[in-house]
C-alpha positions as CSV (number, residue, x, y, z in Angstrom):
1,X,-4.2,-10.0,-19.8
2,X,-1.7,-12.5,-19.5
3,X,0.6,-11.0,-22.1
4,X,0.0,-7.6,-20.4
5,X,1.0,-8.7,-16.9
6,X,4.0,-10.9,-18.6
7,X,5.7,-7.4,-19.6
8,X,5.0,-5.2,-16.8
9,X,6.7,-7.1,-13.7
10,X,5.1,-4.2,-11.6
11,X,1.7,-5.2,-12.6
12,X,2.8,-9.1,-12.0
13,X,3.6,-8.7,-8.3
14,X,0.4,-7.1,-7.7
15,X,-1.5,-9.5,-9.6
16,X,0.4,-12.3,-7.5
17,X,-0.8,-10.4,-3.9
18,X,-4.1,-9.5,-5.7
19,X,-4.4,-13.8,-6.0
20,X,-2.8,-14.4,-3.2
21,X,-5.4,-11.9,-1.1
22,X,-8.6,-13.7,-3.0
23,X,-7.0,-17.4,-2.1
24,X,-6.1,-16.8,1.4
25,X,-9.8,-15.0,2.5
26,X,-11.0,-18.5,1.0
27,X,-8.1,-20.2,3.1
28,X,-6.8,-22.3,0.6
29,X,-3.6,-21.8,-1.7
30,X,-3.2,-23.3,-5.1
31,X,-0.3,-25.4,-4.7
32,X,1.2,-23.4,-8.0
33,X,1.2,-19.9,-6.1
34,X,1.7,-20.9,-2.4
35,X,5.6,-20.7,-2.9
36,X,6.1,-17.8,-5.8
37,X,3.4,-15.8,-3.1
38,X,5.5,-16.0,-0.4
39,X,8.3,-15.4,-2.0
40,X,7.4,-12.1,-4.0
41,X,10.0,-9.1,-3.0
42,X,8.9,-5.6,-1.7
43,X,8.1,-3.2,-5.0
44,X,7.2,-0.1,-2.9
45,X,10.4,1.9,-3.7
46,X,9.0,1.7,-7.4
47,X,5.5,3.0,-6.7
48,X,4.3,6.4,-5.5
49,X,1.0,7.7,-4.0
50,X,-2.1,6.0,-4.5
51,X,-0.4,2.8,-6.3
52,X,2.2,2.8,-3.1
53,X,-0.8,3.4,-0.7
54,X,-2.8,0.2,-2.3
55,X,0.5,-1.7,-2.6
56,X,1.5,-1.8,0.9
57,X,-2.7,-2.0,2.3
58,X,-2.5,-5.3,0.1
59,X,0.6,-6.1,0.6
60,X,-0.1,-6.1,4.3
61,X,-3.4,-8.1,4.2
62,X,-1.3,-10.5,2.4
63,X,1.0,-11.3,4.8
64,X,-1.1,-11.2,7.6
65,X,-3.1,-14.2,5.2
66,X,-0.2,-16.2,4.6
67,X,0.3,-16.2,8.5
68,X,-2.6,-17.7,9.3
69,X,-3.1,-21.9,8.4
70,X,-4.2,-21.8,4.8
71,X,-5.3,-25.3,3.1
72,X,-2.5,-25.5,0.2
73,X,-4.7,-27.8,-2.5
74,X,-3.3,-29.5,-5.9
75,X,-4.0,-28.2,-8.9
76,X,-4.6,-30.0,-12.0
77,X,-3.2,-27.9,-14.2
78,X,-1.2,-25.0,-13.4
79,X,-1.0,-21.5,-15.6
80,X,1.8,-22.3,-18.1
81,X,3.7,-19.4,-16.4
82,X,4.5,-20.8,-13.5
83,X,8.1,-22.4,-12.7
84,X,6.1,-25.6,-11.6
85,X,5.2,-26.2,-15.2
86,X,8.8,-25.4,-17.3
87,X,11.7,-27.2,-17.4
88,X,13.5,-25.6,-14.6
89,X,17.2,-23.9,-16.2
90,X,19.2,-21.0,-15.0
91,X,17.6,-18.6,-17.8
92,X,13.4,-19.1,-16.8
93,X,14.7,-19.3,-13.0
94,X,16.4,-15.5,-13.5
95,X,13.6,-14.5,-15.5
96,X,11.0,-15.4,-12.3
97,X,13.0,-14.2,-9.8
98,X,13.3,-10.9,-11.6
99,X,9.7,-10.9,-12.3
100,X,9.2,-11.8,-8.6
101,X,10.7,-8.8,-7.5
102,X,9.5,-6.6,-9.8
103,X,12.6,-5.9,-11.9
104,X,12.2,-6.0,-16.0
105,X,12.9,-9.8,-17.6
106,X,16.7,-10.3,-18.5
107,X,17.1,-10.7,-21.9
């Protein structure tokens, strides 16, 4: 799955607010996805229908999550794709803020 959701940023994004839904009803945040969560970019104008519909119920739910007090906890060891466990440089920064907002990887 990981390879999958690496090469479709639309599938990425709603993973992320799929995570971030199932941490916040628990109100905690992984210290690893608190940040890339709240950061994640609107992907709507790139989904139609049923996809858009789910996308901005989640979406939604999401956000009314993160504004609520959530218990951001540590972590031992982070999924190797997030910033948090790279050497941070310009190219893998690009690469997750595309990703973030849904746009293909630069190559």
């Amino acid at each position: 799955y990981q390879r999958l959701l690496m090469e479709e940023p639309l599938l990425f994004v709603c993973a992320m607010v799929t995570l971030g839904i199932e941490c916040g009803q628990r109100g905690i945040m992984p210290d690893y996805l608190d940040e890339p969560i709240r950061q994640l970019g609107d992907i709507s104008s790139q989904l139609t229908g049923i996809d858009l519909e789910c996308y901005q119920h989640d979406n939604g739910v999401l956000q009314e999550l993160l504004d609520a007090p959530l218990s951001v906890v540590e972590a031992p060891c982070p999924p190797d794709f997030f910033p948090g466990t790279w050497r941070v440089n310009p190219q893998t920064l690009a690469w997750w803020d595309s990703l973030l907002q849904g746009k293909p990887s630069p190559t």
